[in-house]
C-alpha positions in Angstrom: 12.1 -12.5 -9.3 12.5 -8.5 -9.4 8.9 -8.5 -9.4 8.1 -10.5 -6.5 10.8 -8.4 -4.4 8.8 -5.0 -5.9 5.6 -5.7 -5.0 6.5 -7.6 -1.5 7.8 -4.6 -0.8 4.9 -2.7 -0.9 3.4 -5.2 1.3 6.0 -5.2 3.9 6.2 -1.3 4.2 2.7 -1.0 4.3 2.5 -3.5 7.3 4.7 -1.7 9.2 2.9 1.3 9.2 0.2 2.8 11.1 -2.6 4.3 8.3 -2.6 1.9 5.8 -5.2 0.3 4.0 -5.9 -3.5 4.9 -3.6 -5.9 1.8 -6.0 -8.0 0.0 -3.4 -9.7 -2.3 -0.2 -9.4 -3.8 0.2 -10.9 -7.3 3.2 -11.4 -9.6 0.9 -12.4 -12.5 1.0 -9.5 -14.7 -1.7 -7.8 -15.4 -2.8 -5.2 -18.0 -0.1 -3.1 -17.9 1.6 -4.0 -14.7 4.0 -7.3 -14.1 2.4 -7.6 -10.5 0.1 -5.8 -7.8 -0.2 -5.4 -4.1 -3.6 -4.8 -3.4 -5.2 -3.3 -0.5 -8.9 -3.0 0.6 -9.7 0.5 0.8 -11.5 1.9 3.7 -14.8 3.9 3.5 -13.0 7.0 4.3 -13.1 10.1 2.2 -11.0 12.8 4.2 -7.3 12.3 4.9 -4.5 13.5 7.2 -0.9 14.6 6.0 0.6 11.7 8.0 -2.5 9.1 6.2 -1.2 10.3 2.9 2.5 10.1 4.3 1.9 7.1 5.1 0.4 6.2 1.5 3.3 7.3 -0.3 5.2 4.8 2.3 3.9 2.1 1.1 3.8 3.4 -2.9 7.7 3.7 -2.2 8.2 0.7 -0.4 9.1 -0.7 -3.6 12.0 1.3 -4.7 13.9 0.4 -0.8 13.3 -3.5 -1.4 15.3 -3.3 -5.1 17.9 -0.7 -3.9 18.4 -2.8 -0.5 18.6 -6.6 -2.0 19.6 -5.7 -6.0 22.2 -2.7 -5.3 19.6 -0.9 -7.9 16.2 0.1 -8.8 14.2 -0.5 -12.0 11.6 1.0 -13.9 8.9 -0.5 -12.7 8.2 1.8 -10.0 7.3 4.8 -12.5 3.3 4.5 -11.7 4.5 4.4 -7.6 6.2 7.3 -8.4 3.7 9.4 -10.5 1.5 8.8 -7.7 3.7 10.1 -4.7 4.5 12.7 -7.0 0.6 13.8 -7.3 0.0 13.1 -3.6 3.0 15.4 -2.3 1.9 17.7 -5.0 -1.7 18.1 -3.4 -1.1 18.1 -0.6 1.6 21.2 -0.6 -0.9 23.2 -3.8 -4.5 22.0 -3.0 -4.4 21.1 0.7 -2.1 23.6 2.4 -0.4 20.8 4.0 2.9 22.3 4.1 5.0 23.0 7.6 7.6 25.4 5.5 4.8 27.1 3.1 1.6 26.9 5.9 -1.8 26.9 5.0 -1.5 28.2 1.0 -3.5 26.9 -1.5 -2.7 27.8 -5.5 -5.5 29.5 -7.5 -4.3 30.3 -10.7 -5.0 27.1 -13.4 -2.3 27.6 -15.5 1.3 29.0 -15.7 0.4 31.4 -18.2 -2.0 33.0 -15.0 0.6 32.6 -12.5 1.1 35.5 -10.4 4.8 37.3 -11.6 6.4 38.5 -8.4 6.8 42.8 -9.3 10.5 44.1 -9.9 
């Protein structure tokens, strides 16, 4: 029953908002690795605004709200929603520049190891 509440909550969240992708289906019959899946039909669109992507994560999160509103809790299941957000608010703050508090900043350096020190 968790799982029906999960993924409806993706569904619901992502109907209330205003850049989401069309839902194709919501399943509870698991698959590969997954107990269930809201699936949406992705539009033919390749560049996205910060409130697109806000709205994205929305949607991944919707999830997490349902269980903590009707269970009192959450569960694991939402790990992959959340390594997704996760990535997407990542991006956009390091790749895209997308940040009100940092501005338009983008990092360069590949790894920690060539991360700029700040000088004493």
């Amino acid at each position: 029953m968790m799982v029906a509440y999960h993924e409806a909550g993706h569904a619901v969240v992502g109907g209330f908002l205003e850049y989401t992708d069309p839902l194709l289906k919501v399943s509870i019959v698991p698959q590969g690795k997954g107990l269930g899946c809201a699936q949406c039909l992705p539009r033919e669109q390749y560049l996205y605004t910060w409130k697109q992507l806000f709205d994205r994560m929305c949607t991944m999160l919707g999830s997490r709200v349902v269980e903590q509103l009707f269970f009192g809790q959450v569960t694991m299941g939402a790990q992959d929603d959340l390594r997704k957000v996760t990535q997407s608010s990542y991006a956009q703050i390091v790749q895209f520049g997308m940040s009100e508090k940092l501005g338009q900043v983008r990092r360069w350096w590949r790894s920690r190891s060539a991360r700029p020190r700040p000088s004493s």
